[in-house]
FINU-157734 format. One record per residue (C-alpha): residue number from 1; residue in three letters; y, z, x. Coordinates in steps of 0.25 Angstrom, whole numbers, padded with zeros to 4 digits, always signed. Last residue first. Example, Ala and Ser with C-alpha at 12.3 -4.5 7.8 and 13.67 -1.06 7.14 Angstrom:
REM FINU-157734
[pt 2 ser [-0004 +0029 +0055]],
[pt 1 ala [-0018 +0031 +0049]],
END
This chain:
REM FINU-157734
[pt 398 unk [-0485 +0344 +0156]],
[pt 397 unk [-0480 +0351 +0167]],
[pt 396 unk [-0481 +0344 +0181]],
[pt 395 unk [-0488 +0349 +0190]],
[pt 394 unk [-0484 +0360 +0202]],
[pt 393 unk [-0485 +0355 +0216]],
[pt 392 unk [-0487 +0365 +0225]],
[pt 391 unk [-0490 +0359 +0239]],
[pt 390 unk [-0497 +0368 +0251]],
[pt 389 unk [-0495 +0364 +0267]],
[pt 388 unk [-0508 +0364 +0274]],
[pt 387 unk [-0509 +0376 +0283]],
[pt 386 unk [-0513 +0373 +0297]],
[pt 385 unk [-0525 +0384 +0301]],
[pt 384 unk [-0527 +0388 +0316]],
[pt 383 unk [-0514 +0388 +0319]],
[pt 382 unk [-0514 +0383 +0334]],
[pt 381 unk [-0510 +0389 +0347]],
[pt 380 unk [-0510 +0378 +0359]],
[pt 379 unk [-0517 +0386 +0372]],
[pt 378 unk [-0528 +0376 +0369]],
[pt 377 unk [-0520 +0364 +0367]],
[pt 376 unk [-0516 +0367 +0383]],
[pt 375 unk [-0503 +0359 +0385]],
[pt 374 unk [-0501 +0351 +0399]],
[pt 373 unk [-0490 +0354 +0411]],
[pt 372 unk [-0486 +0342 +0418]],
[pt 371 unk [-0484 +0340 +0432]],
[pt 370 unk [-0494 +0328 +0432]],
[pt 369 unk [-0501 +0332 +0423]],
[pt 368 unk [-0504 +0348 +0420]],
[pt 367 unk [-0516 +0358 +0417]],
[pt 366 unk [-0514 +0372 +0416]],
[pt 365 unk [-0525 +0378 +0425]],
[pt 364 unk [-0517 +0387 +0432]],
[pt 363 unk [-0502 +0391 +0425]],
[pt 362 unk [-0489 +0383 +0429]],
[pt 361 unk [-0478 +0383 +0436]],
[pt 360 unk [-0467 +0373 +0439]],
[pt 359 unk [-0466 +0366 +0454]],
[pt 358 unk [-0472 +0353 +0450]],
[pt 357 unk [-0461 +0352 +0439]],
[pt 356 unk [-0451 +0356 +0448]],
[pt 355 unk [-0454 +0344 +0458]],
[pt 354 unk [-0456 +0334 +0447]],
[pt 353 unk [-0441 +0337 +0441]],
[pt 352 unk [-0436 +0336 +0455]],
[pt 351 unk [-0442 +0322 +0458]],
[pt 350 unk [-0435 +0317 +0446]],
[pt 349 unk [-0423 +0324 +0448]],
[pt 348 unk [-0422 +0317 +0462]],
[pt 347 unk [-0428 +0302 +0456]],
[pt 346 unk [-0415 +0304 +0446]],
[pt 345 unk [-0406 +0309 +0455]],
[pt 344 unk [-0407 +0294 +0463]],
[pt 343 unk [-0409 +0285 +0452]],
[pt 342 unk [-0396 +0290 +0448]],
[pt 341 unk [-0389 +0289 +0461]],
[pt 340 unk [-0394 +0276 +0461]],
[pt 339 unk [-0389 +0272 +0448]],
[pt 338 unk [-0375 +0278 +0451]],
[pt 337 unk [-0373 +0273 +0463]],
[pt 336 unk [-0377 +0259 +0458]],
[pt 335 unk [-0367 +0263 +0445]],
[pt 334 unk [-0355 +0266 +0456]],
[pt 333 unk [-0357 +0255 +0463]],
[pt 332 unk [-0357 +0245 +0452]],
[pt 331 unk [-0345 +0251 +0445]],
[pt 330 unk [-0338 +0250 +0460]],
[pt 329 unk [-0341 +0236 +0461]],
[pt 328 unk [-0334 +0233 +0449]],
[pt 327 unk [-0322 +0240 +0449]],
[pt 326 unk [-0323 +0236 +0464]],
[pt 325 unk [-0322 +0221 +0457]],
[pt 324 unk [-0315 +0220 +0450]],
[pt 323 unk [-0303 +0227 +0458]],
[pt 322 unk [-0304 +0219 +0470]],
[pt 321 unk [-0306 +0206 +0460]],
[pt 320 unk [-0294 +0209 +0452]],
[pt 319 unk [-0286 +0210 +0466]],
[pt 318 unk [-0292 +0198 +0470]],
[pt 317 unk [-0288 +0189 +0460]],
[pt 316 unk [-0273 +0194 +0462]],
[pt 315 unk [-0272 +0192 +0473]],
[pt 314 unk [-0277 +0179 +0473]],
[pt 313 unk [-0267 +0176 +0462]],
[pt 312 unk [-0257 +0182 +0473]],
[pt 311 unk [-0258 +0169 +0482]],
[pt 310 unk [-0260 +0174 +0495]],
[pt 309 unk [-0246 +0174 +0503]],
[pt 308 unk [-0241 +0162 +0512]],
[pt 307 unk [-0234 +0163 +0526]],
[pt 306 unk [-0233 +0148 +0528]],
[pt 305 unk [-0235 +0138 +0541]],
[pt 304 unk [-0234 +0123 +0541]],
[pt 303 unk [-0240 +0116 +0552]],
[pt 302 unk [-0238 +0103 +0556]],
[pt 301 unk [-0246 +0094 +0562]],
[pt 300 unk [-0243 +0082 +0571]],
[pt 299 unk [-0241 +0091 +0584]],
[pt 298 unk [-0230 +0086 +0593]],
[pt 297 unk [-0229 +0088 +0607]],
[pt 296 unk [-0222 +0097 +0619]],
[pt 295 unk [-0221 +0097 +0634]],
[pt 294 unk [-0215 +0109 +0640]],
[pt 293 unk [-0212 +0106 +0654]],
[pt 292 unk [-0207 +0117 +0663]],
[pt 291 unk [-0203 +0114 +0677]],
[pt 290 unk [-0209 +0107 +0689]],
[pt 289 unk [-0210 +0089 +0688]],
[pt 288 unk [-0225 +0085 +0693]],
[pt 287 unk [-0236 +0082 +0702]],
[pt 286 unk [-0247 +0091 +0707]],
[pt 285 unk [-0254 +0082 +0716]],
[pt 284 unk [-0256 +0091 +0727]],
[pt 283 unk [-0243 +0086 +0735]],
[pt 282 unk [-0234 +0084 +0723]],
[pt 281 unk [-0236 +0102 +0720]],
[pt 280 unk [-0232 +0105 +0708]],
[pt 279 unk [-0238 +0118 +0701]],
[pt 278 unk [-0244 +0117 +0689]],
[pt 277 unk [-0243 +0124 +0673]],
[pt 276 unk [-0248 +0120 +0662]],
[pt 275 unk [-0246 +0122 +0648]],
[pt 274 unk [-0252 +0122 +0634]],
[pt 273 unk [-0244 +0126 +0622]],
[pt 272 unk [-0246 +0126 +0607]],
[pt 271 unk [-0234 +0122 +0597]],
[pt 270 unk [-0228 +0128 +0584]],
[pt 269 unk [-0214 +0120 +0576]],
[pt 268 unk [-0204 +0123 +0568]],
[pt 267 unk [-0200 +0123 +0553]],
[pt 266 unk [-0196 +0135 +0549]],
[pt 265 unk [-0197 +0147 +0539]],
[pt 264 unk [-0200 +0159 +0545]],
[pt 263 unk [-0202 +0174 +0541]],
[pt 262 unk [-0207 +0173 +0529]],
[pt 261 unk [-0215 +0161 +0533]],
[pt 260 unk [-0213 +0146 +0533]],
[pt 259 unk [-0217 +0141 +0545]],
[pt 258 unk [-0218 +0125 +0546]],
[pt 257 unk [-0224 +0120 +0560]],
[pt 256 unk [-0223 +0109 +0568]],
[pt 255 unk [-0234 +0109 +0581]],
[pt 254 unk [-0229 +0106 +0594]],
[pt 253 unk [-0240 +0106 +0605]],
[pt 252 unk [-0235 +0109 +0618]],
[pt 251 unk [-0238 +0106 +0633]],
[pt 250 unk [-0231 +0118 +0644]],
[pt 249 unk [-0229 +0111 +0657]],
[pt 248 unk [-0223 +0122 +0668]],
[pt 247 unk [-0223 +0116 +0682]],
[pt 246 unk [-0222 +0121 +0694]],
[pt 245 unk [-0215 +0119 +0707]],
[pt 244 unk [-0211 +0133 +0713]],
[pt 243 unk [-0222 +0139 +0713]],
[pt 242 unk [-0221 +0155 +0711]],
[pt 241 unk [-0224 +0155 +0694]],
[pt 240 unk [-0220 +0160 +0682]],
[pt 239 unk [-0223 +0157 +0668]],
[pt 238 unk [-0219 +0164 +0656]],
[pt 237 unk [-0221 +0163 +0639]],
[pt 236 unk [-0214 +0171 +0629]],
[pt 235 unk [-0215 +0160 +0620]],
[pt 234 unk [-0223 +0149 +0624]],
[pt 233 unk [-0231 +0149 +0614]],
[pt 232 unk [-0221 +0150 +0603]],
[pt 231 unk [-0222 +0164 +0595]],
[pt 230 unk [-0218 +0159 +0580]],
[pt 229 unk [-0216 +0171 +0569]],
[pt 228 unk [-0202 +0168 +0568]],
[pt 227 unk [-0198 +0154 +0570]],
[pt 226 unk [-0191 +0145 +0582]],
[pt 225 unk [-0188 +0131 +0575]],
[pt 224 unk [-0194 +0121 +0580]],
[pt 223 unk [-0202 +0121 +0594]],
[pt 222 unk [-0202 +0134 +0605]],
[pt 221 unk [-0201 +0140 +0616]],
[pt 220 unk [-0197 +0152 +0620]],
[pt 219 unk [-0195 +0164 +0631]],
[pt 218 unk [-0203 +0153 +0640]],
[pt 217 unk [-0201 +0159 +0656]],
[pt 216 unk [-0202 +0151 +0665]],
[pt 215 unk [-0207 +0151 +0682]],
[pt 214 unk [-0199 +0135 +0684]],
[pt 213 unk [-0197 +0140 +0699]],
[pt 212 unk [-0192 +0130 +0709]],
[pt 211 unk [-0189 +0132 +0723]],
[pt 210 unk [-0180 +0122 +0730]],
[pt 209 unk [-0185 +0113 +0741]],
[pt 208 unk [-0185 +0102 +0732]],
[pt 207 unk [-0173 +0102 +0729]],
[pt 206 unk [-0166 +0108 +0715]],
[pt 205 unk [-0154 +0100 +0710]],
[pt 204 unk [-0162 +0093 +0698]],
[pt 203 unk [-0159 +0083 +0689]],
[pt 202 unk [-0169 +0081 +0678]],
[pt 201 unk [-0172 +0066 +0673]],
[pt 200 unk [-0178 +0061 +0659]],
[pt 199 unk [-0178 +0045 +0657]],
[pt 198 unk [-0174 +0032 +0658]],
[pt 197 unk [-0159 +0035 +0654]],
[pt 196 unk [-0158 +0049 +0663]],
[pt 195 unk [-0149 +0059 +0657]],
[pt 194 unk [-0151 +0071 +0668]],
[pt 193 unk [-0158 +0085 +0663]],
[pt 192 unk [-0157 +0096 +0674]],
[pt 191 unk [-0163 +0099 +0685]],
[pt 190 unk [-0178 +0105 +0687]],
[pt 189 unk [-0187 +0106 +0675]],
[pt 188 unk [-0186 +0113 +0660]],
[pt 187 unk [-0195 +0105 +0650]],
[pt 186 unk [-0198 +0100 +0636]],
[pt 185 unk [-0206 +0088 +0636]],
[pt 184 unk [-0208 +0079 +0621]],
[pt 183 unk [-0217 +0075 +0610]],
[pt 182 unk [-0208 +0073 +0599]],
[pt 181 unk [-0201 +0079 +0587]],
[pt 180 unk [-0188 +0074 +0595]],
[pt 179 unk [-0181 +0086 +0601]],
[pt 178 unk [-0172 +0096 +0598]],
[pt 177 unk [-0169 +0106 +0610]],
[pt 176 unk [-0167 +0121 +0609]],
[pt 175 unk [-0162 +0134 +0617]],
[pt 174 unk [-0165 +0140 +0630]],
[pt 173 unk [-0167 +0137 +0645]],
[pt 172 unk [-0165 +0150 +0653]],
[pt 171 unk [-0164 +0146 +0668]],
[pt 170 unk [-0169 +0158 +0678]],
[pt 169 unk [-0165 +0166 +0691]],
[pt 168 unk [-0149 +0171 +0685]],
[pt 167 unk [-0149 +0186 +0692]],
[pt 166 unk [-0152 +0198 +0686]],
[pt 165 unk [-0141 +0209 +0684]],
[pt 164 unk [-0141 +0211 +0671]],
[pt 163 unk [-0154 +0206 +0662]],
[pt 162 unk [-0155 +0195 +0653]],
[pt 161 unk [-0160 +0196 +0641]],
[pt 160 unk [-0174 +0191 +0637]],
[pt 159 unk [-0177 +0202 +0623]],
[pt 158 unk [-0170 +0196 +0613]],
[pt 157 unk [-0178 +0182 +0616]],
[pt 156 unk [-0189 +0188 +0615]],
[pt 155 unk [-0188 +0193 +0603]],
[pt 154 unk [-0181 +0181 +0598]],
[pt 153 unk [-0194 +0173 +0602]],
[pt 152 unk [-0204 +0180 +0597]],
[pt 151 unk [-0199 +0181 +0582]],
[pt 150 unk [-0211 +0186 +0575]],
[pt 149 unk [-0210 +0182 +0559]],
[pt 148 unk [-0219 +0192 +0557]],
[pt 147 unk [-0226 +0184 +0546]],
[pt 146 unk [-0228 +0172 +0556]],
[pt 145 unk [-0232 +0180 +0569]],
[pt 144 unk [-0243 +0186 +0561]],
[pt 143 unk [-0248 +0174 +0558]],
[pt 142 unk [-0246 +0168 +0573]],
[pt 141 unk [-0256 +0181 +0575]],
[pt 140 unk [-0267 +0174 +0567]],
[pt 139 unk [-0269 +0163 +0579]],
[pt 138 unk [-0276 +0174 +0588]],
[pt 137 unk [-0276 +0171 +0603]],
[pt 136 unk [-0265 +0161 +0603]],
[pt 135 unk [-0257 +0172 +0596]],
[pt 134 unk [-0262 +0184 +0604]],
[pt 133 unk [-0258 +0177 +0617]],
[pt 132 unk [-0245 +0173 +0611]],
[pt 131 unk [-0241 +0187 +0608]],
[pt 130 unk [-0246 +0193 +0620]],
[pt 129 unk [-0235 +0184 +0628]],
[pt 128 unk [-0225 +0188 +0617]],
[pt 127 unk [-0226 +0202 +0622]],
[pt 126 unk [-0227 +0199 +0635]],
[pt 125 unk [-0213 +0192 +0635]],
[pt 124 unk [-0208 +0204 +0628]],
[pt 123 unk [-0213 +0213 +0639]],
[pt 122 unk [-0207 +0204 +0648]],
[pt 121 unk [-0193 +0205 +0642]],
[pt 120 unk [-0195 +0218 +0642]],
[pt 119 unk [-0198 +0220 +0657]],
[pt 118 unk [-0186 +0212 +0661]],
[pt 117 unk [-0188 +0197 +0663]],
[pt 116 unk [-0186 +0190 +0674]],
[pt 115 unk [-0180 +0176 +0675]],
[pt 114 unk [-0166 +0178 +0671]],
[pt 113 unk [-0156 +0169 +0666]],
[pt 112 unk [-0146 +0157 +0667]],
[pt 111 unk [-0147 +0149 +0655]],
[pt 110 unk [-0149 +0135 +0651]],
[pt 109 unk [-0146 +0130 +0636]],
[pt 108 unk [-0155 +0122 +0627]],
[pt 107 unk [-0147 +0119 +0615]],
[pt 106 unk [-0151 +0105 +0613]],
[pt 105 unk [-0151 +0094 +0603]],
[pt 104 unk [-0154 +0079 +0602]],
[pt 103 unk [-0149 +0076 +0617]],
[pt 102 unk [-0160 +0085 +0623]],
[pt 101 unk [-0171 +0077 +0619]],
[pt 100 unk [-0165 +0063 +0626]],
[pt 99 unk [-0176 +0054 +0618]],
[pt 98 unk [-0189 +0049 +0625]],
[pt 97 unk [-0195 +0051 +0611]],
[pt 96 unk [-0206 +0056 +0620]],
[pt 95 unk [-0198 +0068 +0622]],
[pt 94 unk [-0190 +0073 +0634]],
[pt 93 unk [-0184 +0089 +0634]],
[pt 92 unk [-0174 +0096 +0645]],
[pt 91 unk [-0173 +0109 +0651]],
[pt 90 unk [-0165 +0108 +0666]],
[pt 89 unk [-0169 +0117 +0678]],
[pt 88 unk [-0161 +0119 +0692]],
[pt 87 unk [-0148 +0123 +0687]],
[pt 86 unk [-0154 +0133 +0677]],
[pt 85 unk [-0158 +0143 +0689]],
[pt 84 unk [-0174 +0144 +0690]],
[pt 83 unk [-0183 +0154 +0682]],
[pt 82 unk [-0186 +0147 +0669]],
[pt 81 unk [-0181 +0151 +0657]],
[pt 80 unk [-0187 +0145 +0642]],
[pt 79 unk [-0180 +0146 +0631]],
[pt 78 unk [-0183 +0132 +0622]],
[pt 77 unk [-0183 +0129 +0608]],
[pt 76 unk [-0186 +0116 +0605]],
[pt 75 unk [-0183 +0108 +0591]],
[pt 74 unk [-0191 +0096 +0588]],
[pt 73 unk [-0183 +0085 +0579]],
[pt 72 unk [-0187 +0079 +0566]],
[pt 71 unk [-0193 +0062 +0563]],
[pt 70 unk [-0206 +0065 +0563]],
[pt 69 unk [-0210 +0076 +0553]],
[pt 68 unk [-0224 +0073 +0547]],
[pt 67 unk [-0230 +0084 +0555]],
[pt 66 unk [-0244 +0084 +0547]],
[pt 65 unk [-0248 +0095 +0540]],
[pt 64 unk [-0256 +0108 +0542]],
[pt 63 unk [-0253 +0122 +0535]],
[pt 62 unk [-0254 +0136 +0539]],
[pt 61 unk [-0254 +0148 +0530]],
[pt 60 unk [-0249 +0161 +0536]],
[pt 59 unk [-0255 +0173 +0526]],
[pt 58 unk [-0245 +0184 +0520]],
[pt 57 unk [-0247 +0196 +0516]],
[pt 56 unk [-0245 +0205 +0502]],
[pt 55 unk [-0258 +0199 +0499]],
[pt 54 unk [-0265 +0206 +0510]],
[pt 53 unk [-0257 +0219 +0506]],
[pt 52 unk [-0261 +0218 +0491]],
[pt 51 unk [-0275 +0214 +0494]],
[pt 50 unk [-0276 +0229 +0502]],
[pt 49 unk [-0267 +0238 +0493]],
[pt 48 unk [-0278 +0230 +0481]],
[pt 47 unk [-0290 +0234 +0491]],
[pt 46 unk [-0287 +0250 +0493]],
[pt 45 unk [-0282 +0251 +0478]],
[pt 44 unk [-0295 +0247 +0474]],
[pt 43 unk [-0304 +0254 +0483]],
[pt 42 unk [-0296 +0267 +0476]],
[pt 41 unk [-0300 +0262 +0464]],
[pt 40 unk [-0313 +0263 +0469]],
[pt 39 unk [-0313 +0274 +0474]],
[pt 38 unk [-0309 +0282 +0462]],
[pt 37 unk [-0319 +0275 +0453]],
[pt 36 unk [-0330 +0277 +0462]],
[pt 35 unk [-0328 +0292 +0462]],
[pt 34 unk [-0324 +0292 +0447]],
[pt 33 unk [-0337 +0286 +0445]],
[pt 32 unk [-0344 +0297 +0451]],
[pt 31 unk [-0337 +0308 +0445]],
[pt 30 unk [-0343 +0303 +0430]],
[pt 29 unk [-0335 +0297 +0418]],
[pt 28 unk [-0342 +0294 +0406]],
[pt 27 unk [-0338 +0283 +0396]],
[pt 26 unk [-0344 +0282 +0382]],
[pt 25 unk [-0334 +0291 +0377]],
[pt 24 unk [-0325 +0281 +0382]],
[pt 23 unk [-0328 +0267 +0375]],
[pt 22 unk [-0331 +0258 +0384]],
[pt 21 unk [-0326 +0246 +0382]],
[pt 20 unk [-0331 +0232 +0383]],
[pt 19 unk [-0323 +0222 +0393]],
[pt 18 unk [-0328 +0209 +0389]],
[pt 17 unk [-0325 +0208 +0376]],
[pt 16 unk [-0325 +0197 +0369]],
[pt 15 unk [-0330 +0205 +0355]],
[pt 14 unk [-0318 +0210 +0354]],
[pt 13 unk [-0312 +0194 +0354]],
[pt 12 unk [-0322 +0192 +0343]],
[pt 11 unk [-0318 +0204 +0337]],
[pt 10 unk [-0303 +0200 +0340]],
[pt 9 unk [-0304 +0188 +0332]],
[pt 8 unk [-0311 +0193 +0320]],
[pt 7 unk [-0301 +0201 +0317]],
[pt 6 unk [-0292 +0192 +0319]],
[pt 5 unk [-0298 +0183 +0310]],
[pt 4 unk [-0300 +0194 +0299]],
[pt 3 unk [-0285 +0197 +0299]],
[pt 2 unk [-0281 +0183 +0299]],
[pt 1 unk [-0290 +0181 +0285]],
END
């Protein structure tokens, strides 16, 4: 009783299906088919090498949230040099907490240097210089920055080394603050930073009769922790200038950001930059303190960014799909050839068949349709006489 169950088990399962076999002696094999069957493997192996590579990368997701971190600290990294001995400048930070900035924690330190750069330095400053262009030209480069984990700063900062024989003409300010995660001024002005209970004061030993130059050169700046992949704005950036009385005010946009990459992990923070610059002069109006002011503010948002694969289930859909469905395509386009080559050979031996029948033969006066050649009954020989077949049958004895 099993053995007729399962025998009638798997023939309703054999009757299921959906794959029929054909059975080789049935199958023929023609020079055609092993054409489109050797290029279209080959097409195969052409578009699974291409999905494999493009699954094998990586893609940049972004994500949006709100900055819900109010109570942390605002870390700013600083080297900028600007071409005036360090005893006339002083580099100092106010908030709008109205808290001393520089007493939470700083490492800025002042350094005698040069002002001039040596043609590779310039070359590297160039360098980066196209780098942002293209960057704020074409957002899909910061992508590429990402998974290169592209280091401009170290880089760069290899490359500025001081040159023997030159003499001291700039102040290289360098290092980092921590300050409230405020709205706040960063700036490097005449004299140095005094205590003053109601407020912010410089003290300055330069007179008015003195020349000043704040011409500057931004080798980096930054917010958070500096990360690999990230090219500041302001990196690589330099101004110069013949007046004496200017003023550098560079307003920023302080946007947190999250990388998590294979090159980074880090928490730090992105911003945009727009700046101006002026000359002041009190007798046209133009009013104002001279140095380099970088006024900075908090965006709300946050943004979290993470190098991320495509799921591989997706992979592997598509893959039976590629396969499909050229199997497919190229069984059709094979039989379409084949039809209409068919149809095609047929019409041509068609037409010859005609040609060679009008071109056979004949003797005068023999009739013929359409091609045809009729039969004469008269030229038919006939037997005069048909002889009727002859049956014996003997009777039966008595």
């Amino acid at each position: 009783m099993r053995r007729f169950n399962r025998k009638t088990t798997l023939k309703v399962v054999k009757e299921l299906d959906a794959f029929p076999k054909v059975p080789e002696d049935y199958q023929t094999t023609t020079s055609s088919g092993g054409t489109v069957s050797i290029l279209t493997f080959i097409l195969i192996i052409i578009l699974i090498v291409s999905e494999i590579r493009y699954y094998s990368d990586t893609r940049m997701k972004y994500e949006y949230d709100v900055d819900d971190d109010l109570f942390s600290k605002l870390r700013i990294n600083v080297d900028v040099t600007v071409a005036m001995p360090c005893i006339n400048v002083g580099a100092d930070v106010v908030d709008v907490a109205g808290d001393p900035a520089m007493s939470l924690y700083s490492s800025l330190q002042e350094e005698s240097t040069t002002f001039e750069l040596s043609e590779e330095q310039a070359d590297r400053y160039r360098q980066l210089s196209i780098i942002r262009d293209v960057k704020s030209d074409d957002h899909a480069i910061q992508d590429i920055l990402y998974k290169s984990g592209l280091d401009g700063t170290k880089q760069l900062s290899a490359k500025l080394k001081r040159t023997p024989g030159q003499k001291n003409d700039a102040c290289r300010v360098h290092g980092h603050v921590v300050v409230n995660k405020v709205a706040g001024n960063f700036h490097v002005t005449l004299g140095k930073t005094i205590p003053h209970p109601r407020g912010h004061a410089h003290l300055s030993l330069v007179t008015g009769n003195t020349a000043t130059n704040f011409s500057h050169r931004i080798d980096h700046f930054s917010f958070g922790v500096p990360t690999p992949g990230i090219i500041n704005p302001l990196d690589g950036e330099m101004k110069t200038s013949n007046e004496s009385l200017m003023l550098y005010q560079y307003f920023i946009q302080v946007v947190p950001t999250k990388v998590k990459t294979r090159a980074a992990k880090a928490d730090t923070s992105q911003f945009a930059v727009t700046e101006r610059v002026r000359v002041i002069n009190h007798s046209k109006g133009s009013h104002g303190v001279t140095g380099i002011f970088f006024k900075y503010e908090l965006s709300s948002i946050k943004v979290k960014v993470t190098e991320v694969h495509e799921p591989y289930s997706q992979f592997l859909v598509r893959l039976c799909g590629i396969v499909g469905g050229i199997f497919a395509t190229s069984g059709m386009l094979h039989s379409f050839i084949g039809f209409i080559f068919n149809i095609v050979c047929c019409q041509f031996k068609y037409k010859t068949t005609k040609l060679d029948e009008a071109n056979v033969p004949r003797s005068p006066g023999s009739p013929s349709v359409a091609g045809h050649k009729l039969v004469d009954d008269q030229n038919i020989n006939l037997p005069s006489q048909i002889k009727q077949p002859q049956f014996n049958i003997a009777a039966p004895q008595t």
